[in-house]
N, C-alpha and C positions, 0 to 999 in steps of 0.2 A: 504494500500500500504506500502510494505517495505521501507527504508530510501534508499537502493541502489537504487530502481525502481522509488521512488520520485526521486532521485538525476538523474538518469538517462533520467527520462521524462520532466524533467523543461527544455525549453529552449526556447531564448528569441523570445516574438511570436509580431510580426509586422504583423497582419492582425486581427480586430476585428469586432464585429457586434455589431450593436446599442440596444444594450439591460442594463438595470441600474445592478449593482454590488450590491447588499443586503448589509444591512449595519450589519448583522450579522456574515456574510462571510469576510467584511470590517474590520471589528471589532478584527476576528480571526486572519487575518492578521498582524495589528495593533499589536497585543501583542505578537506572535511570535516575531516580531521585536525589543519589549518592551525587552523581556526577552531574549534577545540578551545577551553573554558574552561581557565584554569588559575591558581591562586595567585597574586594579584597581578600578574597577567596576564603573568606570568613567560614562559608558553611555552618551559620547558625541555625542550626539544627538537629535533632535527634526524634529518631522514630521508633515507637513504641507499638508492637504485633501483638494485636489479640485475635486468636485462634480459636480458643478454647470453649465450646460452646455455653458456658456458665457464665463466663467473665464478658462473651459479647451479650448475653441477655441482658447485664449488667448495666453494660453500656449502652445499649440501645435505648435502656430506663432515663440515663443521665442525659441522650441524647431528647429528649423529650426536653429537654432545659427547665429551667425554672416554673415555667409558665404549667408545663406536664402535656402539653397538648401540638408540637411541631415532630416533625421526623419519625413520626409511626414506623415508615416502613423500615428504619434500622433493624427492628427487632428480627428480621425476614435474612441477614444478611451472613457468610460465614465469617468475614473476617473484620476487623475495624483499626485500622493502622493512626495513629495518633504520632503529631508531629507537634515538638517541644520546643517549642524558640530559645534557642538556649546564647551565651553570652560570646557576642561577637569582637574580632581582633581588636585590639583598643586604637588601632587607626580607625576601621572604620566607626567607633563612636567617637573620636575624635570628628571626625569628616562628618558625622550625624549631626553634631553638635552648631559646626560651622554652617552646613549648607540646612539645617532645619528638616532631615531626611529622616524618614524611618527606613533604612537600606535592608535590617534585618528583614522586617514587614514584608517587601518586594521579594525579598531571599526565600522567605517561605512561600510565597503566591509561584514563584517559580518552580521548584521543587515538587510540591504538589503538582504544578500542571503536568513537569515530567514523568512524573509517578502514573497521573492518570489517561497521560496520552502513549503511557508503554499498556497501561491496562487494556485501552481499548487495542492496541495491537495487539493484545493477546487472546481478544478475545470474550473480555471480561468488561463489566459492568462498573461504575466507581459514582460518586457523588459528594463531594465536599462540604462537610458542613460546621459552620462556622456559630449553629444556636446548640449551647449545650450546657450541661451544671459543670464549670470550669471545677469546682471544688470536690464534686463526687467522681469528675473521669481522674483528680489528681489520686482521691485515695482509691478508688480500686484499682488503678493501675502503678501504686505507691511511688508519683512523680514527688519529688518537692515541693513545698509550698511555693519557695524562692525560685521556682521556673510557671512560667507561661504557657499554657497547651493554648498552642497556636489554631490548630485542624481536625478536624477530626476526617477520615478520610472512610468511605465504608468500599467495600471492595466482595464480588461477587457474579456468578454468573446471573446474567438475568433471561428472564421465559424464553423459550422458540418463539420467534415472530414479535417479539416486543417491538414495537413501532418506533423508530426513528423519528423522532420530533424536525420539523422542519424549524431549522434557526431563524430565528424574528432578528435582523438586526439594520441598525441603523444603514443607511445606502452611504457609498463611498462618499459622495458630492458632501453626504452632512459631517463625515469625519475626515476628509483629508483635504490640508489645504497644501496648495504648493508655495513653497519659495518665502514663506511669511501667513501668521494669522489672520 
């Protein structure tokens, strides 16, 4: 598959089917995301694999966020990879500091997409979600309190014939300008 036709077929899938995720295909995922760019090659990052059918129910609970009522269908899913913003080179918060940047911020936004644009080459289904109980994905998956869970990433096959969402997006003329704003 081309990079356009990957990019163009990832999107994020909310309906999965109870089938386990290969930990080869896991794996390939995993390091796409490894080999992620990022600020001063910072790599502020770390990611946390839950597998274990007990500890994703868990999390699909937490994912529900405070409110108890977003992200139902996490419960549906086998795997929930959780990405930890963790503390980047002290140039780049130097250079955060000066130019008013969240670099880390963008560092994760990347990462994740590479994680979920190896997913759909694989085959596999993913969905990024950013509404969750920050405090209950820290203790069951005993992060630090002094680190940030950035993502929550869910990761899974989804149905036969799950329908492709046609992408709604703005038309070039309203996002690209040339040569100046």
């Amino acid at each position: 598959m081309n990079f356009l036709t990957l990019a163009q077929t990832r999107q994020s899938a909310r309906k999965y089917i109870d089938k386990p995720v290969e930990e080869e295909k896991l794996m390939r995922c995993l390091e796409a995301a490894r080999i992620a760019p990022s600020a001063s090659n910072s790599q502020p990052w770390s990611f946390v694999v839950a597998n274990e059918p007990q500890l994703v129910k868990k999390l699909a609970k937490a994912a529900k966020g405070p409110l108890g009522s977003f992200n139902n269908f996490v419960k549906q899913v086998p795997v929930v990879v959780t990405i930890v913003l963790e503390k980047p080179k002290a140039i780049t918060e130097i250079g955060m500091k000066v130019k008013e940047k969240e670099w880390p911020l963008m560092d994760i936004g990347i990462t994740a997409e590479h994680f979920c644009l190896q997913a759909t080459e694989e085959g596999l289904g993913t969905c990024m979600l950013g509404w969750f109980d920050e405090a209950e994905v820290q203790r069951l998956l005993n992060i630090p309190e002094s680190k940030t869970v950035a993502l929550l990433i869910t990761l899974g096959y989804t149905p036969e014939g799950y329908k492709q969402r046609k992408k709604i997006r703005k038309s070039m003329d309203k996002m690209v300008r040339w040569n100046g704003y």
